[in-house]
Backbone and ligand atoms as CSV (ligand in chain L), in Angstrom:
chain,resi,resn,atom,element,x,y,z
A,1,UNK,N,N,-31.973,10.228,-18.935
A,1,UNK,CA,C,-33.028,9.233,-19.094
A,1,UNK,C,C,-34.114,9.453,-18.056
A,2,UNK,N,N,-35.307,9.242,-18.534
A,2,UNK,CA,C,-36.545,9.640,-18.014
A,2,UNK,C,C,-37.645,8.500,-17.973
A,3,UNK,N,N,-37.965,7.865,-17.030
A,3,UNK,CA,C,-39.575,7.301,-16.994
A,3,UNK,C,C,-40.579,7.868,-16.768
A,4,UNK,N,N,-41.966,7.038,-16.993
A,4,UNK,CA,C,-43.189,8.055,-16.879
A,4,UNK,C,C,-44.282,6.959,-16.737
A,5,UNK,N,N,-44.987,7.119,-16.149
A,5,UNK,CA,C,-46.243,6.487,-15.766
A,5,UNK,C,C,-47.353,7.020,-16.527
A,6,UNK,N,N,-47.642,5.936,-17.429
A,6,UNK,CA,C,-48.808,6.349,-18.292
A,6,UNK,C,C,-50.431,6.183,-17.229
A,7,UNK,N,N,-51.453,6.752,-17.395
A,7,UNK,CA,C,-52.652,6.431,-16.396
A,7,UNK,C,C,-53.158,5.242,-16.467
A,8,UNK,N,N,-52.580,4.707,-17.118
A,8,UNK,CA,C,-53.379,3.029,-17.904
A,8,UNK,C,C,-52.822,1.911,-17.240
A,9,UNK,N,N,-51.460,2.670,-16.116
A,9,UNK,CA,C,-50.211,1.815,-15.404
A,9,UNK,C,C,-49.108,1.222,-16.026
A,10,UNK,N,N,-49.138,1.345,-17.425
A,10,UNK,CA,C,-47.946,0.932,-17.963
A,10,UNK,C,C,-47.149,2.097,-17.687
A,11,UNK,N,N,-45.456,1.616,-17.351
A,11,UNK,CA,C,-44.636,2.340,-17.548
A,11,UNK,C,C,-44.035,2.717,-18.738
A,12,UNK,N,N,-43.186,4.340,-19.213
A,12,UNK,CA,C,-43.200,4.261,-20.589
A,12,UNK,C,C,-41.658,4.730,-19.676
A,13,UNK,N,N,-40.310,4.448,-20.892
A,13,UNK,CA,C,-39.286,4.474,-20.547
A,13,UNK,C,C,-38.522,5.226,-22.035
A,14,UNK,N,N,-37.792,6.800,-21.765
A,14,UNK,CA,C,-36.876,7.200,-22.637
A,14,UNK,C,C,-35.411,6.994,-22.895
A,15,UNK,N,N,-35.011,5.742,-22.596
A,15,UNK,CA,C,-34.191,5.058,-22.283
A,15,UNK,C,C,-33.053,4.750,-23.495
A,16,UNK,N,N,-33.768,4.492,-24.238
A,16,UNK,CA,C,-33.177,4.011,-25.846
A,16,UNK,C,C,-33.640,5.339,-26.632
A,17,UNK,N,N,-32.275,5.781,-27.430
A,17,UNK,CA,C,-32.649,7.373,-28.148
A,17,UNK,C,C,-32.555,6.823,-29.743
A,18,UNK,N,N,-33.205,7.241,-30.423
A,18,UNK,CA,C,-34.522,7.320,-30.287
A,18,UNK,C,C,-35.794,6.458,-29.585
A,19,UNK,N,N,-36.579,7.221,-28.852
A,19,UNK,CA,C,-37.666,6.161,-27.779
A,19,UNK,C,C,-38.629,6.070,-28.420
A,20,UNK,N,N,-39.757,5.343,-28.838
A,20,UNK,CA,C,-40.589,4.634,-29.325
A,20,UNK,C,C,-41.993,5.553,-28.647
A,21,UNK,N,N,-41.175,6.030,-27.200
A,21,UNK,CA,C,-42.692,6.251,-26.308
A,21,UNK,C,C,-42.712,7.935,-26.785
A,22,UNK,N,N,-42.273,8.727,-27.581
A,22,UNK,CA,C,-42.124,10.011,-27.724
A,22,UNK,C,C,-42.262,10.486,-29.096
A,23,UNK,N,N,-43.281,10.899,-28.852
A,23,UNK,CA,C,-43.984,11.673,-30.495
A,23,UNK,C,C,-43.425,13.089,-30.440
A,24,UNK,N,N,-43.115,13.455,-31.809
A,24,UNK,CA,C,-42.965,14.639,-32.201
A,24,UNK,C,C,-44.781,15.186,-32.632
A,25,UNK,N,N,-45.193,16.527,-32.039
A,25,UNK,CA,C,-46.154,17.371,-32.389
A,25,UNK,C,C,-45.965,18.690,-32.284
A,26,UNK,N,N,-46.358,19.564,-33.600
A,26,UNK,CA,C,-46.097,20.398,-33.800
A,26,UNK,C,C,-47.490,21.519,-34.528
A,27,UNK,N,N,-47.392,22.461,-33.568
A,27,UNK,CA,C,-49.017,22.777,-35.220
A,27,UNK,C,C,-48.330,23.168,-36.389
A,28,UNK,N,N,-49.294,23.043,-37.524
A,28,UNK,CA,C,-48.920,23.809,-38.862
A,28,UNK,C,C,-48.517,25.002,-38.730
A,29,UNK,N,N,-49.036,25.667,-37.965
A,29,UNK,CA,C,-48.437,27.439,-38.451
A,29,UNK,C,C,-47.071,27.605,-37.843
A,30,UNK,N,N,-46.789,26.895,-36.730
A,30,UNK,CA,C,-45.256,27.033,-36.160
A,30,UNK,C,C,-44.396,26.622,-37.417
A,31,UNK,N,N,-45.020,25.284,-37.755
A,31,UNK,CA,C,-43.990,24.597,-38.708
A,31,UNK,C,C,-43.647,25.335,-40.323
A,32,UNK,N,N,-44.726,26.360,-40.452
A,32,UNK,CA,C,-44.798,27.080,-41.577
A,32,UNK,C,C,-43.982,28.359,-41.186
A,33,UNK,N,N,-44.153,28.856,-39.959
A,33,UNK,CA,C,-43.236,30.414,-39.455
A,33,UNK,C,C,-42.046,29.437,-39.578
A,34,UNK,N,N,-41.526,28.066,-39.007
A,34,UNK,CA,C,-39.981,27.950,-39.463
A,34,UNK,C,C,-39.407,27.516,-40.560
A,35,UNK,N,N,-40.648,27.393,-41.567
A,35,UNK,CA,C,-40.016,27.268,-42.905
A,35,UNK,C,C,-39.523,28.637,-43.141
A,36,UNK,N,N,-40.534,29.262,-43.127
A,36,UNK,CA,C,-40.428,30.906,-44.067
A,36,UNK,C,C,-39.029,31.589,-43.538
A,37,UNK,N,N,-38.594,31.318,-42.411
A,37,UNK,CA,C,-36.986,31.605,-42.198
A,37,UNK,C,C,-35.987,30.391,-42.313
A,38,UNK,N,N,-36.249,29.379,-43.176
A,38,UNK,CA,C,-35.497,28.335,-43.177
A,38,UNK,C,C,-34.824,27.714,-41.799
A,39,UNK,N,N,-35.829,27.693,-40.656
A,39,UNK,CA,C,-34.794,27.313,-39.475
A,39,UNK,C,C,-34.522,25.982,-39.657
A,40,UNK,N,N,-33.794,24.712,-38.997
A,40,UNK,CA,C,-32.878,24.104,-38.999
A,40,UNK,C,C,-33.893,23.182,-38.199
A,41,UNK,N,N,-33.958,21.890,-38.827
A,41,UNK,CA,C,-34.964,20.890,-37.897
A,41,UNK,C,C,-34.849,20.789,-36.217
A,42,UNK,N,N,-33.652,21.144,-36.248
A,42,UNK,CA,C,-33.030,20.894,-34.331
A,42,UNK,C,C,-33.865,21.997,-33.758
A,43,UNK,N,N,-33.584,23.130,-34.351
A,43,UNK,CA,C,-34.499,24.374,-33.647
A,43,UNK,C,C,-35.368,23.793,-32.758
A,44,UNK,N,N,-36.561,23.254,-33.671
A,44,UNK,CA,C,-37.642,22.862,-33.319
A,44,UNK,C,C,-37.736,22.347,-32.061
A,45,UNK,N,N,-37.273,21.776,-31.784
A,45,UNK,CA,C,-36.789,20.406,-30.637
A,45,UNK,C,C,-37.031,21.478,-29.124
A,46,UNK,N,N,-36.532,22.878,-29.323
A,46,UNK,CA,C,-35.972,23.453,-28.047
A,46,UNK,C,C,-37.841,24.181,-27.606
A,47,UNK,N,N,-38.628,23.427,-27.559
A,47,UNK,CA,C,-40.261,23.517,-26.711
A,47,UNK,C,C,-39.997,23.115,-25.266
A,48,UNK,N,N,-41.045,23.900,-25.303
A,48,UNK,CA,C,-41.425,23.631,-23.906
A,48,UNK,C,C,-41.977,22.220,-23.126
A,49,UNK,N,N,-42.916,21.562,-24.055
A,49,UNK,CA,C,-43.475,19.983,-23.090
A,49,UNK,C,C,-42.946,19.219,-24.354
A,50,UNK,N,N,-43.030,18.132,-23.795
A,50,UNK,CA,C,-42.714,16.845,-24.003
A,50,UNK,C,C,-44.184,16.166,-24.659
A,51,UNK,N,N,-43.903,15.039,-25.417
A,51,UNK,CA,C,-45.283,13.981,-25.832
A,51,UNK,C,C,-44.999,12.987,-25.736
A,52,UNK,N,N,-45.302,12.119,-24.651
A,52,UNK,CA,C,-45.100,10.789,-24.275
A,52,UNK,C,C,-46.338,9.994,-25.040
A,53,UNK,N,N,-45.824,8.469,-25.839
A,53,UNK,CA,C,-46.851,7.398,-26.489
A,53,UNK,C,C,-46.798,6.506,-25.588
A,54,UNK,N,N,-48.016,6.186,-25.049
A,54,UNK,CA,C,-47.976,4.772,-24.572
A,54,UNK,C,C,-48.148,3.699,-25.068
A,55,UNK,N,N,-47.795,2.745,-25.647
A,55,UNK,CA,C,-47.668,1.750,-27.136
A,55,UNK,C,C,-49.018,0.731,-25.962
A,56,UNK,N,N,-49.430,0.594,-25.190
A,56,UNK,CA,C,-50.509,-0.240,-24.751
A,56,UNK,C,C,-51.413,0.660,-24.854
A,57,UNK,N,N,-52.034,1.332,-24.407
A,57,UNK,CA,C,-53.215,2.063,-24.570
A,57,UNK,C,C,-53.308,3.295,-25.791
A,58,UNK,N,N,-52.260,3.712,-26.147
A,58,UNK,CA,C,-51.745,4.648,-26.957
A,58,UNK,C,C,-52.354,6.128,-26.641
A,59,UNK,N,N,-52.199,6.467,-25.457
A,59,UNK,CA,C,-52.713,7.867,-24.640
A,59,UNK,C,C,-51.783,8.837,-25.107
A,60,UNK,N,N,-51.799,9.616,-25.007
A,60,UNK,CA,C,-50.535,10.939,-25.192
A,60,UNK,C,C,-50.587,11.631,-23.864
A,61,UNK,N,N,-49.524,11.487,-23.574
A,61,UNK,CA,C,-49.157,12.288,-21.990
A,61,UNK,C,C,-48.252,13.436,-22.569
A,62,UNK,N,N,-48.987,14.802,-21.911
A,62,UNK,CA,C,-48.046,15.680,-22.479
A,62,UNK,C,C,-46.980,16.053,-20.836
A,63,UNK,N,N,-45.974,16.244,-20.926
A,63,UNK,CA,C,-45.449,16.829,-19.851
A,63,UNK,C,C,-44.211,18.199,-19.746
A,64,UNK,N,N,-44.043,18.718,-19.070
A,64,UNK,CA,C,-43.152,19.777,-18.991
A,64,UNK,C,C,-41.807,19.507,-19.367
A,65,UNK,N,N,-41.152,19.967,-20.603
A,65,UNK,CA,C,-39.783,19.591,-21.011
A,65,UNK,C,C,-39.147,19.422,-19.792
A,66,UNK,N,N,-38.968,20.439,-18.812
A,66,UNK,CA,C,-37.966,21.419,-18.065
A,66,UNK,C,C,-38.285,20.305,-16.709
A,67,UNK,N,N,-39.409,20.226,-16.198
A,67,UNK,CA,C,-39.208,19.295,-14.708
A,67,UNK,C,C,-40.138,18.033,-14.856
A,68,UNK,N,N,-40.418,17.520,-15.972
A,68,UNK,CA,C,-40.905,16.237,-16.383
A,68,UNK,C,C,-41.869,16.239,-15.470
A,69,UNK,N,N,-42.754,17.371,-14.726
A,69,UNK,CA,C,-43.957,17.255,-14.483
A,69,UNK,C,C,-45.207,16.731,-15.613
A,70,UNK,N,N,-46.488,16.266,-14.899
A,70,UNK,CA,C,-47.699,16.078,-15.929
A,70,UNK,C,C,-48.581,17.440,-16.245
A,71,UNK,N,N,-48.380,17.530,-17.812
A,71,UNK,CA,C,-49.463,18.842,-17.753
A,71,UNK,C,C,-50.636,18.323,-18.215
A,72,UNK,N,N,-50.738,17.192,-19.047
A,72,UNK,CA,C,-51.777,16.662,-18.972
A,72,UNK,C,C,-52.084,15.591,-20.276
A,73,UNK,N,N,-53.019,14.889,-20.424
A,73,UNK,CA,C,-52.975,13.363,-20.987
A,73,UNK,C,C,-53.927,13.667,-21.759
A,74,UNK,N,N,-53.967,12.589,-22.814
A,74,UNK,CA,C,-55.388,12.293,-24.325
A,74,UNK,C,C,-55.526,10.866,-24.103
A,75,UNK,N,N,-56.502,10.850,-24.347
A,75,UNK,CA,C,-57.029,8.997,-24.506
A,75,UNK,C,C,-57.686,9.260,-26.112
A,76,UNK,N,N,-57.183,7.877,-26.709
A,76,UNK,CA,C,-57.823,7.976,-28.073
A,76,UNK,C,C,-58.710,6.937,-27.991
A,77,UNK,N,N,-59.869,7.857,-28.622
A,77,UNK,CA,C,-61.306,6.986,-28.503
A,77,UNK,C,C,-61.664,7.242,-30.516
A,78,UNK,N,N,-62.264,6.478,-30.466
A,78,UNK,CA,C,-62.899,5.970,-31.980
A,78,UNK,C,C,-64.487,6.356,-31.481
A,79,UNK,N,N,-65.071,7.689,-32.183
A,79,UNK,CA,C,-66.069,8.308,-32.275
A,79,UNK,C,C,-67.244,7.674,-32.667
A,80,UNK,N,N,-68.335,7.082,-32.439
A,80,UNK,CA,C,-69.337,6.522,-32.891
A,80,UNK,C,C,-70.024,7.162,-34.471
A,81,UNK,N,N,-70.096,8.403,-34.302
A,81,UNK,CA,C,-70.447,9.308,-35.152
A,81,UNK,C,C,-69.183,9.894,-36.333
A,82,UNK,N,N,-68.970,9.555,-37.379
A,82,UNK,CA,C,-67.400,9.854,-37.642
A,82,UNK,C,C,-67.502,11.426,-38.029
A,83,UNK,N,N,-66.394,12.176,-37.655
A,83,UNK,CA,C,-66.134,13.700,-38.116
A,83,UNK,C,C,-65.922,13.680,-39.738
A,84,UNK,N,N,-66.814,14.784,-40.373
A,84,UNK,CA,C,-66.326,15.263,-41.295
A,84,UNK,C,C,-65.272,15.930,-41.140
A,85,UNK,N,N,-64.172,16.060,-41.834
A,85,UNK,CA,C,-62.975,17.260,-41.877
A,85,UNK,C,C,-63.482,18.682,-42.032
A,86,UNK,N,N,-64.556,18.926,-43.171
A,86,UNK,CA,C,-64.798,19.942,-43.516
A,86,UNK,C,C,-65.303,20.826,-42.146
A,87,UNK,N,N,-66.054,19.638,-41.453
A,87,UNK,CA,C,-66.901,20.765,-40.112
A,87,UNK,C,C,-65.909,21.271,-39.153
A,88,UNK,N,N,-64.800,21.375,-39.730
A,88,UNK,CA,C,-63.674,21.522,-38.288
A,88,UNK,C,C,-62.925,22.080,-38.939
A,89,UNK,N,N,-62.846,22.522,-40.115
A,89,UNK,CA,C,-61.120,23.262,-40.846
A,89,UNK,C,C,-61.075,24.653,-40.372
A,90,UNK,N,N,-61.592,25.342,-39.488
A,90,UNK,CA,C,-61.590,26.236,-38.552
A,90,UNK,C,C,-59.919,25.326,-37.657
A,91,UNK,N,N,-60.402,24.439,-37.478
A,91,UNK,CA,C,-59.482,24.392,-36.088
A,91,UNK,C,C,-58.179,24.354,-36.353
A,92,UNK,N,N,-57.200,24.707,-35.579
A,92,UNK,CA,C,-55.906,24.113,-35.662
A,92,UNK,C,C,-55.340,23.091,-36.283
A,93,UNK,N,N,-54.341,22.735,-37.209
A,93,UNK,CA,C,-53.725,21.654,-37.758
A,93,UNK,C,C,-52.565,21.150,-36.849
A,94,UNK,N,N,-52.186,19.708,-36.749
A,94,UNK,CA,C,-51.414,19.347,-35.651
A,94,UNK,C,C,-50.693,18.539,-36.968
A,95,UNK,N,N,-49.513,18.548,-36.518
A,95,UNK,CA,C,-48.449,17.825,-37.436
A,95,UNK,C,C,-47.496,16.442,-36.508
A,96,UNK,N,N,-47.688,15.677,-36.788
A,96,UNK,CA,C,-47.346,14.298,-35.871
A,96,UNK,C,C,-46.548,13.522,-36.160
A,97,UNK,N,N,-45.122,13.283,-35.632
A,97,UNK,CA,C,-43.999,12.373,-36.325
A,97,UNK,C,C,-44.011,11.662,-34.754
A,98,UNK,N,N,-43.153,10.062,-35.136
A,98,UNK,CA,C,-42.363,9.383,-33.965
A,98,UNK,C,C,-41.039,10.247,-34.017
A,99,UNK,N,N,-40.664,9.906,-33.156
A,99,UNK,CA,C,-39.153,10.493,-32.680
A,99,UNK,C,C,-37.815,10.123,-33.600
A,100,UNK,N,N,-38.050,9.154,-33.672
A,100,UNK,CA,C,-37.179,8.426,-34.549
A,100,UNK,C,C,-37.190,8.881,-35.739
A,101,UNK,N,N,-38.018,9.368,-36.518
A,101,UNK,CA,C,-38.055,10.361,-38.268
A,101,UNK,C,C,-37.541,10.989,-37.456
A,102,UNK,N,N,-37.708,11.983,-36.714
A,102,UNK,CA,C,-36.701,13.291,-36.473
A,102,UNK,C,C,-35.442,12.980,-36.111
A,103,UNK,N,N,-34.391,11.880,-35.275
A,103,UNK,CA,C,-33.361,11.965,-35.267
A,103,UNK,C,C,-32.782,11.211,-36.190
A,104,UNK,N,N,-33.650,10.288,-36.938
A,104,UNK,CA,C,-33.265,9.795,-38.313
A,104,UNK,C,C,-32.680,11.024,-39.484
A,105,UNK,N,N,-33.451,12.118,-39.380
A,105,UNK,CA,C,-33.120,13.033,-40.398
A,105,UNK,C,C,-32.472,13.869,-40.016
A,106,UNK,N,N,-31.821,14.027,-38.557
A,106,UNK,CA,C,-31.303,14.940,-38.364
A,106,UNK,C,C,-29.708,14.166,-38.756
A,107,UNK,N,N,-30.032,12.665,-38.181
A,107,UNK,CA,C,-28.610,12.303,-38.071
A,107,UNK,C,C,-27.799,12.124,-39.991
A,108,UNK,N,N,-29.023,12.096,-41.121
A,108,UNK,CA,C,-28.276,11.857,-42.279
A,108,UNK,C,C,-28.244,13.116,-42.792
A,109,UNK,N,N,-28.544,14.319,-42.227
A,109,UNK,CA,C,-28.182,15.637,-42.859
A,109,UNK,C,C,-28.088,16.800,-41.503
A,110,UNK,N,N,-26.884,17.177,-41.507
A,110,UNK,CA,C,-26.866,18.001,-40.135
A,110,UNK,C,C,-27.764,18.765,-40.291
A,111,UNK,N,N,-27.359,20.054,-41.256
A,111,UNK,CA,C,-28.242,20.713,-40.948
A,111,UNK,C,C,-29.954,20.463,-42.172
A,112,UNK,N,N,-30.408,19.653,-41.704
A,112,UNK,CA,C,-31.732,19.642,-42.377
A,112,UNK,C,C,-32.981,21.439,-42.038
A,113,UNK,N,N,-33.144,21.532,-43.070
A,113,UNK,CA,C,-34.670,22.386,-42.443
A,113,UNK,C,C,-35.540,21.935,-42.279
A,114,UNK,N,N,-36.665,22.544,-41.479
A,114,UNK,CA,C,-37.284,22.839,-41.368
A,114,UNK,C,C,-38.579,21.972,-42.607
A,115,UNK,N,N,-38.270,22.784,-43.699
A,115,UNK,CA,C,-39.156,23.050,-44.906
A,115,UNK,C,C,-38.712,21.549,-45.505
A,116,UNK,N,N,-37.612,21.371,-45.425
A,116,UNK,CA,C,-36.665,19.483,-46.245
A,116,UNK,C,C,-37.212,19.023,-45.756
A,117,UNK,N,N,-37.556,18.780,-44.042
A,117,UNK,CA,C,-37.781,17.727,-43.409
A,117,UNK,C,C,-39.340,17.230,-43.686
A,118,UNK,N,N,-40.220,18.616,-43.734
A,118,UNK,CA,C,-41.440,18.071,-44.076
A,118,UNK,C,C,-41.802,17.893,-45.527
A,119,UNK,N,N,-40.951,18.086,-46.312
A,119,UNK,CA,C,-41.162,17.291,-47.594
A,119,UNK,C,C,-40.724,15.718,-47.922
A,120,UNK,N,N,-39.869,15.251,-46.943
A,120,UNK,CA,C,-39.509,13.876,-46.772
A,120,UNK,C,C,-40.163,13.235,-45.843
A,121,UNK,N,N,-40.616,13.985,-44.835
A,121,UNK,CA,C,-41.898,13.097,-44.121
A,121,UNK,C,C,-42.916,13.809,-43.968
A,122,UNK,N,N,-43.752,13.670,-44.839
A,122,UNK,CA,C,-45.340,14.343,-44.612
A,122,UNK,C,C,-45.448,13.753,-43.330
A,123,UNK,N,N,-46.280,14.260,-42.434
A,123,UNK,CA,C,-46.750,13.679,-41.439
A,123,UNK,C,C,-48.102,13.062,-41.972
A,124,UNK,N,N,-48.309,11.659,-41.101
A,124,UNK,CA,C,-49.293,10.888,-41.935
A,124,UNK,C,C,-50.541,10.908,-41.553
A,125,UNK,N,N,-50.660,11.898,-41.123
A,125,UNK,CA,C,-52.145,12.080,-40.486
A,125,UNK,C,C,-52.527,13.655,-40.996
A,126,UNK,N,N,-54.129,13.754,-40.891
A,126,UNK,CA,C,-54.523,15.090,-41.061
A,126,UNK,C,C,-54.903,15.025,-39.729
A,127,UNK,N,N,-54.812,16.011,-38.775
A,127,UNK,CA,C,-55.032,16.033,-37.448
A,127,UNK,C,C,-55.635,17.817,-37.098
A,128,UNK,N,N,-56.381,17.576,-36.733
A,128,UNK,CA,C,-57.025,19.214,-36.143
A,128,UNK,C,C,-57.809,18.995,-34.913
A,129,UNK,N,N,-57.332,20.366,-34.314
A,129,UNK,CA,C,-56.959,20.283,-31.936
A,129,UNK,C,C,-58.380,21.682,-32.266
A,130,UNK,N,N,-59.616,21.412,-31.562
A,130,UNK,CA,C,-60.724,22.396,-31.248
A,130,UNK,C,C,-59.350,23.787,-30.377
A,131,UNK,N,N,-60.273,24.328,-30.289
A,131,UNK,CA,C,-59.746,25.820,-30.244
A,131,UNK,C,C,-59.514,25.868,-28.293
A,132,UNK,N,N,-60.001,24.683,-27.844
A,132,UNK,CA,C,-59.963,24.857,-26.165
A,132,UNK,C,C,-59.053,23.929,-25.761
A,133,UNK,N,N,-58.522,23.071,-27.259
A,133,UNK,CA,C,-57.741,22.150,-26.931
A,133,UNK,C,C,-58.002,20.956,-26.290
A,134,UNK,N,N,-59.363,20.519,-25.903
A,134,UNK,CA,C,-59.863,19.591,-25.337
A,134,UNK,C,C,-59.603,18.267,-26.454
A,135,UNK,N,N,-60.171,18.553,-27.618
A,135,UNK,CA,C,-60.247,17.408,-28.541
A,135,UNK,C,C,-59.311,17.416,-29.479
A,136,UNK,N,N,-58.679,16.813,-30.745
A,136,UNK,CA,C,-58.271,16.095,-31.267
A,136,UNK,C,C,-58.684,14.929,-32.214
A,137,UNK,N,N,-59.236,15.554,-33.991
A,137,UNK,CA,C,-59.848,14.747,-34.228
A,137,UNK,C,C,-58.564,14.568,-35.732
A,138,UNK,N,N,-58.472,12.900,-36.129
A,138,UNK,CA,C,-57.764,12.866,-36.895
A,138,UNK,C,C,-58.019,11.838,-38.101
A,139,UNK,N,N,-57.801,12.237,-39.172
A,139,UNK,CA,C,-57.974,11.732,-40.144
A,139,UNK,C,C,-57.023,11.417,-41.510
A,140,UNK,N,N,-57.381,10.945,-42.434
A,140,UNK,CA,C,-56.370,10.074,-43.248
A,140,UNK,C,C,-55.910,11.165,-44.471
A,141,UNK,N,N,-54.849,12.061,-44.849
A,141,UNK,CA,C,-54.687,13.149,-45.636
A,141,UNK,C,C,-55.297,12.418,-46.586
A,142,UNK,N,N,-54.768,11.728,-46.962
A,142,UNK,CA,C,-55.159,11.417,-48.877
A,142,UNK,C,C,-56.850,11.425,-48.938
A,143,UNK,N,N,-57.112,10.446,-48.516
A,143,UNK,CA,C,-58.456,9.828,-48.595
A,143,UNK,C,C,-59.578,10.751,-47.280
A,144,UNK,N,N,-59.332,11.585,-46.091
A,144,UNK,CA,C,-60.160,12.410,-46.032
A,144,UNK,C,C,-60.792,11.184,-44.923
A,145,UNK,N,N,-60.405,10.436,-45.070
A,145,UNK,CA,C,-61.543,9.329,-43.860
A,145,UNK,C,C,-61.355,9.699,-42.365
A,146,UNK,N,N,-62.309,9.359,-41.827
A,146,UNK,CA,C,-62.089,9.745,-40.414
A,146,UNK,C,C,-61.253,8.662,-39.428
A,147,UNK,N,N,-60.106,8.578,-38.739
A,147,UNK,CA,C,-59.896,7.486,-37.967
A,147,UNK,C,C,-59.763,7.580,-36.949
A,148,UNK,N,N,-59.653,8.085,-35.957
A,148,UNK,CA,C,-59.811,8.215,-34.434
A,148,UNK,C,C,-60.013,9.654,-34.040
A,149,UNK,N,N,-60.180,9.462,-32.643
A,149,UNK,CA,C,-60.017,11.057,-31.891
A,149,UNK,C,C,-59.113,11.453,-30.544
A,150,UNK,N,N,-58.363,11.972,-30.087
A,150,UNK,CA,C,-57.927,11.900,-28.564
A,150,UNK,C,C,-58.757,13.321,-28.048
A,151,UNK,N,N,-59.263,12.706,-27.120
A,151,UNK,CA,C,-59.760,13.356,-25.937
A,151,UNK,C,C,-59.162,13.638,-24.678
A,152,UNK,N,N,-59.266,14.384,-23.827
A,152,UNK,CA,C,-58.531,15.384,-22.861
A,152,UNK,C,C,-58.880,14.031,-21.645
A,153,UNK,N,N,-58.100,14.160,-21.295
A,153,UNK,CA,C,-58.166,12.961,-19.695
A,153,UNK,C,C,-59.028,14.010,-18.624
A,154,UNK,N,N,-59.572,13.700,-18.022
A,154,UNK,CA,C,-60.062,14.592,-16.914
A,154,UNK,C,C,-58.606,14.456,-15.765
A,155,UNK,N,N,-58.538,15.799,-15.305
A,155,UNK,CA,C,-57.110,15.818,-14.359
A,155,UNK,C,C,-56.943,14.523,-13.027
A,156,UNK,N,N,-55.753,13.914,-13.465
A,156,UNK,CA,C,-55.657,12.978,-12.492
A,156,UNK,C,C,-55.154,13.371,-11.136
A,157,UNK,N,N,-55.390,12.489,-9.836
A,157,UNK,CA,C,-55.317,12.679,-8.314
A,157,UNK,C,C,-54.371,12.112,-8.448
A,158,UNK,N,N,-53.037,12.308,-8.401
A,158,UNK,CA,C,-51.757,12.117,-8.188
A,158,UNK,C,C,-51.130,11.475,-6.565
A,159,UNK,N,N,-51.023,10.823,-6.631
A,159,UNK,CA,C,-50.192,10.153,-5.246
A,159,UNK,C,C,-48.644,9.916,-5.323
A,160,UNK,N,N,-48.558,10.777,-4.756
A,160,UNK,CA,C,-46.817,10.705,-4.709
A,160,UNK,C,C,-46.389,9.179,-4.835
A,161,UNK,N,N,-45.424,8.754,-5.386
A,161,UNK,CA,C,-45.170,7.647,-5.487
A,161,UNK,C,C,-42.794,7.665,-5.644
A,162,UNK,N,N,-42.511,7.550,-5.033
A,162,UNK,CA,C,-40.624,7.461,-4.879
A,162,UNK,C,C,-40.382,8.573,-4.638
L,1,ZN,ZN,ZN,-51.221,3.798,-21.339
């Protein structure tokens, strides 16, 4: 079990499995290389960082699987100007579950794939990450509408704290 200090000062806590504060993200092309060998939904799991939700501000803190360091945070801001999809299908596709679909499906079929899992949960967002990774703009699959964006936190001054 793991806590984490979101920048907003709420604490987020992995305490209860499945945790509420921990998104599954994945891009499309990973998730497509582990269809095409049928790997096994668990595979997936064995990355490198972590995606912490903060349910008050709803930031994404990404951090290092391995020493629960910060590699770095998104704030979601609602764009004045809304994104077309089309001006961005260059970019990367990001695929976005809570935690809970994934050990939900792992726990009613051991070995689920890969390819099963994302036919039982589309992920419900169309989501595409600019190529520097700074932005994050996401929108509604069906309907194509624009609904928010996360943006890159500028690096925080860390003060040791316990
Ligand atoms: Zn927060």
């Amino acid at each position: 079990m793991s806590r984490l200090g979101c920048l907003c000062g709420n604490g987020m806590s992995n305490s209860t499995v499945p945790s509420d504060s921990i998104a599954e993200i994945y891009s499309r092309d990973d998730f497509e290389k582990a269809m095409a060998v049928k790997m096994e939904l668990i595979d997936l799991w064995d990355e490198n960082q972590e995606y912490w939700y903060c349910q008050k501000c709803k930031r994404i803190t990404v951090i290092e699987r391995k020493t629960g360091l910060y590699v770095s945070s998104y704030s979601r801001k609602v764009l004045d100007a809304p994104i077309q999809p089309e001006a961005i299908q260059n970019w990367q596709e990001l695929l976005f579950w809570r935690d809970k679909e994934f050990y939900d499906a792992i726990e009613e079929k051991e070995h689920i794939t890969v390819g099963d899992f994302l036919k039982l949960h589309p992920s419900r967002y169309l989501a595409r990450v600019s190529p520097d990774k700074t932005t994050v703009h996401v929108f509604n699959p069906e309907t194509q509408a624009y609904l928010f964006s996360y943006v890159l936190d500028p690096k925080p001054d860390f003060k040791e704290d316990e």
